[in-house]
N, C-alpha and C positions, 0 to 999 in steps of 0.2 A: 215826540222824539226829536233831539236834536238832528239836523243833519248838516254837517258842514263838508262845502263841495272845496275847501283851500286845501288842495294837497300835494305835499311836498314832490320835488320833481323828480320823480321815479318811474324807471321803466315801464313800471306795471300799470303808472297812470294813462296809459294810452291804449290800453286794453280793457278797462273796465267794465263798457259799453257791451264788449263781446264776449267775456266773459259770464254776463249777467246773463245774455240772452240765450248763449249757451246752454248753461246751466236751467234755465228756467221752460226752455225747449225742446230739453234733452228728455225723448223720446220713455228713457229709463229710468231719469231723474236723477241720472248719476254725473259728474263730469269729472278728469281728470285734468289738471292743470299743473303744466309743469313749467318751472321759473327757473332761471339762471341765478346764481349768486347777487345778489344784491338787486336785485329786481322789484323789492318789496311788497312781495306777495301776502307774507303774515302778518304785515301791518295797514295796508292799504286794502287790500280786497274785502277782508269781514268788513270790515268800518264802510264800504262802499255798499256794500250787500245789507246792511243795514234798514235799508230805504224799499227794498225790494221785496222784503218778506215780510207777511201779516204777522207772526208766531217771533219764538228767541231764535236766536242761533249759538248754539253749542258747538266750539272752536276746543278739538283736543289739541295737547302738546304733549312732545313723550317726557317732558320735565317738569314739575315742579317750579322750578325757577326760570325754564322758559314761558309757563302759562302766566304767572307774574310781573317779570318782564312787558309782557307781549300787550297785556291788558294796561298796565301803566304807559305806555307809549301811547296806543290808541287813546285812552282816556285823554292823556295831556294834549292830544293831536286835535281833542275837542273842547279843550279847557274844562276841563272834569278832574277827578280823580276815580280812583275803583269804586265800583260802590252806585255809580249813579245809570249811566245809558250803558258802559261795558263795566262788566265785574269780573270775579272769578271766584272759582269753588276750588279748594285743596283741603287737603289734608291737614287740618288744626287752625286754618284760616280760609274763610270763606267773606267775599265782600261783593254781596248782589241785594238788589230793594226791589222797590214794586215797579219801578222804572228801566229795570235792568233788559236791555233787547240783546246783547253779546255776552255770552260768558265764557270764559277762557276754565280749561279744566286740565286734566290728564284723563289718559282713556282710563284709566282703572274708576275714577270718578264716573264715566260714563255708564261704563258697564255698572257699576254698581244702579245707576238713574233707572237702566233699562231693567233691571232686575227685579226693582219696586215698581215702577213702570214701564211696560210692554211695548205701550201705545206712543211714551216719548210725548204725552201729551202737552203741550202749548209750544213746542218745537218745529221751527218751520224746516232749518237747515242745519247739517249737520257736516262739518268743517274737518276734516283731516287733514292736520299741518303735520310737516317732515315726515311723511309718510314711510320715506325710503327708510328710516331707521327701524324698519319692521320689529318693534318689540312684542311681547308675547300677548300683551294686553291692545296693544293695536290690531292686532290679526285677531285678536278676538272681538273685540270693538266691531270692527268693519264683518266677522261672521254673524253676531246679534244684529246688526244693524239690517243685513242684506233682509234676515227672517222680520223684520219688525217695516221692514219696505212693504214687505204683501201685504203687511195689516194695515195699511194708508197709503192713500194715493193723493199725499197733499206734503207727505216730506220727500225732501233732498239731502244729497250725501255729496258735498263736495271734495276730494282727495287731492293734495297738493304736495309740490314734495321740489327739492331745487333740484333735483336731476331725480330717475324713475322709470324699472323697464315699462313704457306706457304701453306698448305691444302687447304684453301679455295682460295687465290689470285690465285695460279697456276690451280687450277680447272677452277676459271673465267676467265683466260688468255690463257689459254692452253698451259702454261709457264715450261717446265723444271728447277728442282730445283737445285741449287748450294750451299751446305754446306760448313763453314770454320769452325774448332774451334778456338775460341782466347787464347791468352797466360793472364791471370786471377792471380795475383799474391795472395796468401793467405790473407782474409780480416778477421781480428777479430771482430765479432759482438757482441755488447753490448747494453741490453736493461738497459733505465733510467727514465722509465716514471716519468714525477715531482708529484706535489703531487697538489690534487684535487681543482683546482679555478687556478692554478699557469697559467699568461701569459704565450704564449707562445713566447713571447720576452725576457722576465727574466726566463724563463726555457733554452733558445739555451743560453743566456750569460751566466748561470751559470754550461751549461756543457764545453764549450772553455774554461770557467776559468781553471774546474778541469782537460782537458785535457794538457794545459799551467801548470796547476800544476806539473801534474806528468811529462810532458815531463820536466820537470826543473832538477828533480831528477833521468832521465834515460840514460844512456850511449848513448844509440844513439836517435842522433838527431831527432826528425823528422821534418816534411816538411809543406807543408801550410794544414791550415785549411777549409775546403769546407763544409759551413752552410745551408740546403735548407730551407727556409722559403718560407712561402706561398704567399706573395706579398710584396709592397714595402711598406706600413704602417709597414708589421711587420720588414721589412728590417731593416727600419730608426728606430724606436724603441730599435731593436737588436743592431745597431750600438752605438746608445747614450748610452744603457748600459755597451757597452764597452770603453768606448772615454778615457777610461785610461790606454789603454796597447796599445797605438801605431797608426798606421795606420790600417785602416777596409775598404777593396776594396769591391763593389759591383756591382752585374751583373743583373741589369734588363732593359728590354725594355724601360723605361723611361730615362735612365742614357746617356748621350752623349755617340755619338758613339766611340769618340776617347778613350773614360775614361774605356766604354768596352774592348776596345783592350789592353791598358796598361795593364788588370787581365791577358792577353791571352800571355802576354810577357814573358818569360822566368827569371827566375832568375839568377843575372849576377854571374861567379863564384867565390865562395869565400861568396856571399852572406849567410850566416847562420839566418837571421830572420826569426821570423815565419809569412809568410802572411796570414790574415783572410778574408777569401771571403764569402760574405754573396749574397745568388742568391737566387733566385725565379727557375721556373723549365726549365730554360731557359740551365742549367749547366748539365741536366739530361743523355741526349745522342749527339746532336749534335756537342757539345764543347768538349776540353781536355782542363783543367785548368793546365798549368807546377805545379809541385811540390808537389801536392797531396798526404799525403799520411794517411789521416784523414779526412773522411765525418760526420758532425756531421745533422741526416736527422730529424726535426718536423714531421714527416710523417702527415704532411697536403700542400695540395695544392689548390688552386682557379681557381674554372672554368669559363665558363659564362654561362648562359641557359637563351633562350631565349622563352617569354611565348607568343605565339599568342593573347592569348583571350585577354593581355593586351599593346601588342606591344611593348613590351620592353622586356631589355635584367637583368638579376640581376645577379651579383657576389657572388657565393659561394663558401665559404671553405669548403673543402670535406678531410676524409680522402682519404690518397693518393691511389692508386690501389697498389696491388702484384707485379705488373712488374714495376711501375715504381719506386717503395722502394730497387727493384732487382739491377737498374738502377741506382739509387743514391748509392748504396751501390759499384756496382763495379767502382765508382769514386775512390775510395781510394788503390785499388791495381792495375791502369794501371803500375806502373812505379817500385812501391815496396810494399813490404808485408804493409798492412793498417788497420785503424780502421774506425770501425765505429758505431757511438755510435747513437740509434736511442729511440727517446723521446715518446716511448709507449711501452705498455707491450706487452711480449716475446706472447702470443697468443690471442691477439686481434684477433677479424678476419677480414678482407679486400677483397675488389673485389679483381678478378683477372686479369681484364681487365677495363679503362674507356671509354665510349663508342664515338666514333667519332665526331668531331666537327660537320659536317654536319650535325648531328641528335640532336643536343642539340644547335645551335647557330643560330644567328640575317643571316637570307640569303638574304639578299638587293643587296650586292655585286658580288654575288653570280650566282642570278635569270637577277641582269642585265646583266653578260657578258654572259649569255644562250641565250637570247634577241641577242645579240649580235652576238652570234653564229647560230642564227636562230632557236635555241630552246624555243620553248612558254610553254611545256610540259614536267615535269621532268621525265616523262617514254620513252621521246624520245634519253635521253643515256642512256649509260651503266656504271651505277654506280657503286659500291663494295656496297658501302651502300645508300639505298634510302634517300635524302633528307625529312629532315622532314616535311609533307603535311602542316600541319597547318602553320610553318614557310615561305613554300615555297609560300603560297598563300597570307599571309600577306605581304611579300615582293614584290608580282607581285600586289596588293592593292595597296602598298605604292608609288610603281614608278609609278603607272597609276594617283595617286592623283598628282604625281609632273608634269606630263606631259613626263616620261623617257618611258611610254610604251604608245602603245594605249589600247583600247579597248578589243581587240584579244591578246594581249599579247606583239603584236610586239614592235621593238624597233624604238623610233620617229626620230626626229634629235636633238631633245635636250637631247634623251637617249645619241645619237652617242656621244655628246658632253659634256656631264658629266662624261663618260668613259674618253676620251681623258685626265682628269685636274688630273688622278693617285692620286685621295685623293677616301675616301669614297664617293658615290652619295649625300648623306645630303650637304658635305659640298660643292663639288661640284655645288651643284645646286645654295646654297646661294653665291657665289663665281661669279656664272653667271647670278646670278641677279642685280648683281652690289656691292655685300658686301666681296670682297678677303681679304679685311685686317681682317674683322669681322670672316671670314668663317677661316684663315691660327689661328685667336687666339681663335678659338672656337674646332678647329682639335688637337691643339698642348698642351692642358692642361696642359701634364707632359715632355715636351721635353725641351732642354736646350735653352737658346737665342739660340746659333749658330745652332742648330737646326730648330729653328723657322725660321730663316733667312731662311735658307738652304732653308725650305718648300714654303716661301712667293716669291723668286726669282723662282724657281723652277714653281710655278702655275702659277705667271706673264708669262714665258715661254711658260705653253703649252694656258695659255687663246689668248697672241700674235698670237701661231700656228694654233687656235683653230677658229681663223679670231675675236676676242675682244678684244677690247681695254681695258686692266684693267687701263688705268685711270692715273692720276699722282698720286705719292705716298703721298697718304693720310692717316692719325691714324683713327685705328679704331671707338673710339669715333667721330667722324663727318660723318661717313655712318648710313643709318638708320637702327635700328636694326632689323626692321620690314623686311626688306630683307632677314633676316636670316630663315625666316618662309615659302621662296620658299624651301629649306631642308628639314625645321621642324614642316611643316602644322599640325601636329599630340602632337608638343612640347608646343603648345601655353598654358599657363598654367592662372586660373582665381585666387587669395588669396582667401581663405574663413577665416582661422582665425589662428592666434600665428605661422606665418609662414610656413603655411599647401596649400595647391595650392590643384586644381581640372586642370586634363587633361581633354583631348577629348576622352580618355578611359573609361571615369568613374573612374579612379585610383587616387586617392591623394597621395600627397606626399611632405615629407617637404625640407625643405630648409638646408646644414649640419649648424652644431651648430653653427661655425664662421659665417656665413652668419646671422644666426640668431640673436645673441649676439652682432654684430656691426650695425641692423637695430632698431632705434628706432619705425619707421612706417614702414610697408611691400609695396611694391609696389602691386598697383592691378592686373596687369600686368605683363608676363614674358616668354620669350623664352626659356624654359628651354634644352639646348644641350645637359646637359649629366646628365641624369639620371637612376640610382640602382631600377630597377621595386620591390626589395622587398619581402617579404614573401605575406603581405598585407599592405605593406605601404611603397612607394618608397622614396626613397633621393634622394634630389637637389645637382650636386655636382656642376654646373657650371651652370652659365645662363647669361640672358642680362634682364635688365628692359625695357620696352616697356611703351611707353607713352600710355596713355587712351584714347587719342583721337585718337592717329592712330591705336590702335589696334581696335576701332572700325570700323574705316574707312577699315582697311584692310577686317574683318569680313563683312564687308557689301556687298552681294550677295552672299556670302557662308554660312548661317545659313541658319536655317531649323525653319518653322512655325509649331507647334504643338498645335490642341486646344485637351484638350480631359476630359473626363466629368465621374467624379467617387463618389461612395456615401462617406462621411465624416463618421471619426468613426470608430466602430467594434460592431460584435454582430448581431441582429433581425434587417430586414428592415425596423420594423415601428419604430427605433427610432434612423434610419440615414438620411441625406438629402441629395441631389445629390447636386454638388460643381464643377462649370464650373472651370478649371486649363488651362491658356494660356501661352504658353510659347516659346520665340527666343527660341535654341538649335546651339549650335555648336558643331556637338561631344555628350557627356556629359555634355560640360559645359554649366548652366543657363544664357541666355544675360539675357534676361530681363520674368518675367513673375508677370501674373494679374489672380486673382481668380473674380470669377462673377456667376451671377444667370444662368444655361443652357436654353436651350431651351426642350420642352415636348417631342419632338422623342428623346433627346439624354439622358436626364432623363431613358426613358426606356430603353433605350439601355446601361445606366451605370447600372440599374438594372440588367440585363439579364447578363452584362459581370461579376457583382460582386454575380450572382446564378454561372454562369462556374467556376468559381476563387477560390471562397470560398465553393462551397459547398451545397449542400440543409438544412446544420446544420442555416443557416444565415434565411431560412425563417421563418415567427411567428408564431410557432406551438402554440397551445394551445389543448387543452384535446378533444374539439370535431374534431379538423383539424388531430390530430393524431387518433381517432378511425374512421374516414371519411377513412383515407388513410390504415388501417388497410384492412379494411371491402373492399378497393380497390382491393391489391396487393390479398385477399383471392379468389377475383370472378375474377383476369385477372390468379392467377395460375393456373386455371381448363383452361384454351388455351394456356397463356404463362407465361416467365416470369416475373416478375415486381416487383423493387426494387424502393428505393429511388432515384436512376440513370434514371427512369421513367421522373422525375423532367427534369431533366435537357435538355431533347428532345426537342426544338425549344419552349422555356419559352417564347418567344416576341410571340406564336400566343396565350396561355392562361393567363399568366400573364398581357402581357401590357395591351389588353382589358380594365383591372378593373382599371386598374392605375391612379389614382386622378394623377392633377396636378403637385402637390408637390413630386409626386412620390413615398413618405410613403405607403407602405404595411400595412395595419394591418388587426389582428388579423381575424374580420371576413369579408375583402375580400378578404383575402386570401383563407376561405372557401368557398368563393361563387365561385370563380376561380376552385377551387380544384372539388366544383361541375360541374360547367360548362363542366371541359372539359374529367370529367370520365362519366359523365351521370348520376346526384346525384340520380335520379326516380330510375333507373335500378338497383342500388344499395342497394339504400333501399328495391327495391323489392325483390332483388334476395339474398342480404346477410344484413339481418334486424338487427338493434340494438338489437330486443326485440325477443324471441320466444315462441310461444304460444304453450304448451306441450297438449299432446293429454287428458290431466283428464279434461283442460281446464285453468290451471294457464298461468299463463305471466311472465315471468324474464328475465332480461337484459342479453346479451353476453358483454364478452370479450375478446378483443384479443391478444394474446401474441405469442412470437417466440419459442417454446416448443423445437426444434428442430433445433440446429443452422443450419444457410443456408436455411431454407426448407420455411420463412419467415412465418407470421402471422397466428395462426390458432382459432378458436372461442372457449369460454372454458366457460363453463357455473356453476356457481358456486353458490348451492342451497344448504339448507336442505333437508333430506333428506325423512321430511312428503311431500315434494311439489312434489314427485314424485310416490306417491301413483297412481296406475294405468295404470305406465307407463310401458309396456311392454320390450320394446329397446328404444336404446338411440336416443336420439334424431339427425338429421342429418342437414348441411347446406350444400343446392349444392349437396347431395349425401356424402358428408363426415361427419362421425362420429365426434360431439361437445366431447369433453375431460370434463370429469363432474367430479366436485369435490362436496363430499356428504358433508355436512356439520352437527354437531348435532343441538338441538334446542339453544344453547347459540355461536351457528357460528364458533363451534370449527372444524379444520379437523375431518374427518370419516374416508373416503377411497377417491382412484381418480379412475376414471375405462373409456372403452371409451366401455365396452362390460354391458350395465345395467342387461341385460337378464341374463349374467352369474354374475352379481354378486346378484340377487336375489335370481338365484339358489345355488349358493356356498357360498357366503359371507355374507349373508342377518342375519344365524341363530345367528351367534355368535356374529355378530355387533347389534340386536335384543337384543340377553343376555344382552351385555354391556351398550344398550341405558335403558334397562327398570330399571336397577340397577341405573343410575345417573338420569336419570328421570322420574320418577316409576309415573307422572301426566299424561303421553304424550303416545297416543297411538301408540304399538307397534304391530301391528296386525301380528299373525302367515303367514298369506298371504297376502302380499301387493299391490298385484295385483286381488284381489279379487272385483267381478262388486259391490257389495253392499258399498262397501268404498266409502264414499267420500273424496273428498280435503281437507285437514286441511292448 
């Protein structure tokens, strides 16, 4: 093995020594090391570590075009190219020999390695670069890796990251920490927030302009331009507003790989143009863009979140977090003092952290290779961060619908073998139902032809490996597209109207504008592959039209039969009607359904469910069913309590009883019910409409809630000659009636519940005042005197 000790002069070369011995001392076998900005951690240290371990060393990157990158530097650092002492494995390009002791990979690669093997065999060390961008395949990485720790005690796990809460990982790992500082060259920061409505496409053009300005007018030169925008709509936007000063390079996950690398190319020398790189956050830490020395940041970026209750994932622009504004910002001083002019105000405020993809993203991919690894249960690893429940279960839902799990969780054989085909499981699946060409141009939306290629030779491989025939090479249009729904069981989408579709979620969602705009008629039918779940209203961004007769043919034996029987209307049930509603179901969505007359048990039983539902507001009170239930709730409070919630206790034994056929409630058998089933006798006897006072008169009670909470109490509301002779007040059940005195033209007097004391205290001067307004009406000095009679 080569080892060459010339290394360039970087922070991190002055640590190497303690690093090694760290790591190779560390108690756990684990080490965390964390670097500053330009420290050269990811190029310096594996290349060092080199020399140190008997076995390879497997270095992830969460990119593609970082592990590429990363391995062609180290190579050239030893006069090599890939291929020879450092290589790399990716996805359609793989360049390792028999000579190869570094391999640069992404963790999805990894975990695939540990998947065929456990043991990690001839692996000495295992490298986690930029660690902090916790992608879902990283945290899964580092959860295989921790279980495949106990099964040897001769690997290592080195975790690297330019900044990193180390407090907590080294806690969970039982990891000693390794500090570097970076060399950080002076970055000038400028705030330029645009003004209020401005895209944020023509806000990043018109700061490159002014920075292209001034640099025109400044002695020294500066260097390329580094734009972060938040995805690749605002990319291409940002670009056409410039398409007048030159060539505009850009860096996203969508762009051919080769056309990434060209950003990643060095400027040849003597070159003095300015290069404009316009990236998504793909530029943030894992990359060094040559020439840098001007970040111009939107501080926005695009995440995914993924929503259980609707099974889908939606795209949102978020402002960017604290650390990673940090992150775009020391882009501009690796190499020389920089700017960076950043498109919000100087004290907005922002997270300081975004929180993990495993807690916020779609886990399909995720939950199956658990399955895979024999886990049914996300508490049976050891996570840094829990995956999130509601995701985690929706995705073990999803692959039990396709047939990727069983019942238990476990993994089937057509799990085993939708793992094998290294695309997503959806596509996957459609892939091995007989749709590759369908499934390679339903995966590949935003990748280039030779991309596409790349991915359609690449699946025909592993389906050949995978013991299937994918077929002779046939165009997509001549596979049915109905295949694509072994995937997308969940995608089938119904039109309802102006381009709007109904899922099996219950979620709608329409079709983007183009789609819309070049359909004269909607298809009724549609597969829809990749859809934006939405705030509350999702977008179509891709799909297949599906014929009507085979999407029924397909739905046939997977709907669901629903009769179910509810009153029509709002409001009193005597002037609703019960309404039989039958209906196919698939999902949410309506196949077919017919309204019809119910039958007499389900009639009551649409009653009884629309009393639970709605309320005891919905039955036909009228004036004697409300002092019935008054005069109830009075004589059940002397034992318990009893509210209108009284109602609502098993309504099908006193309700259905009275129920005519039509099922109509009204008014008075509702009362008859209400007698039935409190004991309307016992009622009347024990708490009577009427009370007959002891001189001998009769007057109605009322009832009213005097006292909130304390419910209905009797109040009896008379003049105040009708109580001539009355000594105390009169009582129901032993409790004091609430007596409001009235004069002879029915005006208030007084209200009292004690009459004894107010004959004796209140009598004389309400006396004064009555004989003065009705000087006709006798006001006898003693009103309770036996010679008085009743007036």
């Amino acid at each position: 093995m080569k080892h060459n000790h010339d290394y360039p002069d970087l922070p991190v070369v002055h640590h190497l020594e303690r690093i090694a011995s760290s790591l190779k001392n560390s108690p756990t076998r684990y080490l965390v090391l964390t670097a500053e900005t330009a420290a050269g951690k990811s190029t310096v240290v594996p290349r060092y570590l080199l020399g140190h371990f008997p076995g390879k060393i497997a270095m992830l990157e969460p990119r593609r075009l970082a592990a590429y990158a990363i391995a062609d530097r180290i190579a050239s650092s030893l006069g090599e190219k890939p291929g020879n002492t450092v290589g790399y494995r990716m996805r359609f390009d793989t360049r390792v020999g028999d000579a190869t002791h570094l391999e640069l990979m992404t963790e999805a690669v990894l975990v695939r390695m540990m998947q065929e093997d456990p043991f990690l065999t001839g692996y000495s060390l295992v490298i986690l670069d930029e660690f902090h961008e916790r992608s879902v395949q990283a945290d899964l990485a580092l959860a295989l890796l921790r279980e495949v720790m106990t099964l040897r005690d001769d690997l290592y796990v080195l975790i690297m990251s330019a900044t990193l809460d180390t407090e907590r990982l080294s806690f969970q790992l039982q990891a000693p920490v390794v500090t570097v500082p970076g060399r950080q060259h002076p970055v000038e920061i400028r705030y330029a927030p645009p003004a209020p409505g401005t895209p944020v496409h023509l806000a990043a053009a018109s700061a490159v302009r002014s920075v292209l300005s001034s640099a025109g007018s400044s002695p020294d030169h500066p260097g390329s331009i580094l734009v972060f925008l938040p995805g690749i709509s605002e990319i291409r936007k940002t670009r056409s507003a410039l398409s007048d000063i030159g060539t505009v390079f850009i860096l996203h996950s969508s762009v051919p790989f080769e056309e990434q690398k060209e950003v990643l190319s060095a400027l040849p020398d003597g070159d003095h143009n300015h290069r404009i790189i316009l990236s998504s956050s793909i530029a943030e830490t894992s990359l060094t863009v040559p020439g840098v020395t001007c970040v111009i940041d939107s501080g926005l970026s695009r995440v995914s979140r993924f929503d259980p209750r609707i099974g889908m994932t939606r795209l949102v622009t978020e402002i960017e977090s604290g650390f990673s504004a940090g992150q775009r910002t020391g882009r501009a001083g690796r190499t020389a003092p920089g700017l960076c002019v950043r498109l919000w105000a100087e004290h907005e405020l922002r997270l300081q952290e975004s929180p993990p993809e495993i807690c916020r993203c779609d886990l399909i991919p995720l939950v199956l290779e658990c399955a895979l690894w024999g886990v049914r249960d996300a508490q049976r690893l050891k996570w840094l961060d829990q995956p999130n429940p509601g995701a985690w279960n929706s995705a073990r839902d999803f692959l039990t619908s396709i047939g990727a799990l069983d019942v238990s969780g476990a993994v089937t054989a057509t799990g085993k073998s939708i793992a094998r085909l290294g695309v997503h499981p959806r596509i996957a699946a459609a892939a091995l139902a007989g749709a590759p060409e369908l499934a390679v141009r339903h995966s590949v939306t935003l990748e280039s032809p030779a991309d596409q290629e790349r991915i359609r030779q690449d699946l025909k491989r592993r389906l050949a490996e995978a013991g299937i025939s994918p077929g002779r090479n046939v165009p997509a249009q001549t596979e049915s597209p109905e295949l694509l729904l072994a995937g997308f069981p969940d995608r089938l989408a119904r039109h309802q109207e102006d381009g709007k579709y109904r899922l099996p979620s219950g979620r709608t969602a329409v079709l983007a504008k183009t789609a819309r705009d070049t359909n004269a008629r909607f298809p009724e039918w549609i597969v829809a592959t990749d859809v934006d779940g939405g705030e509350r209203e999702g977008l179509i961004r891709f799909f297949e039209v599906l014929d009507s007769t085979k999407a029924e043919a397909w739905l046939s034996g997977r709907t669901e039969s629903r009769r179910t029987v509810k009153l029509a209307g709002q409001g009193a049930l005597n002037s609703r009607k019960a309404v039989l509603h039958e209906t196919e179901l698939y999902g949410k969505i309506v196949i077919r359904e017919r309204f019809g007359k119910p039958e007499a048990g389900e009639t009551a039983k649409a009653v009884c469910e629309a009393l639970q539902n709605e309320g005891t507001d919905i039955l036909p009170w009228n004036a004697a069913s409300r002092n019935f239930f008054a005069r109830v709730c009075f004589r059940l409070s002397r034992t318990a309590h009893a509210d209108t919630g009284t109602l609502l206790v098993n309504p099908e034994d006193w309700i259905v009883p009275f129920l005519p056929p039509d099922g109509i409630l009204t008014e008075e058998v509702f009362l008859e019910s209400l007698r039935w089933k409190f004991d309307g006798q016992a009622v009347d006897r024990d708490v009577p409409n009427h009370i007959k006072l002891v001189n001998g008169i009769s007057r109605p009670l009322s009832w009213e809630e005097i006292t909130p909470g304390k419910g209905p109490e009797p109040v009896l509301e008379t003049r105040i000659q009708d109580l001539y002779g009355c000594a105390s007040t009169p009582c129901i059940l032993g409790e004091p009636v609430l007596v409001r005195l009235l004069s002879p033209a029915r005006r208030p007097v007084q209200i009292t519940r004690d009459l004894a004391g107010f004959w004796k205290t209140g009598w004389i001067e309400v006396r004064k005042e009555m004989k003065g307004r009705y000087p006709r009406h006798n006001w006898p000095e003693n009103p309770l005197a036996p010679q008085l009679s009743p007036q």
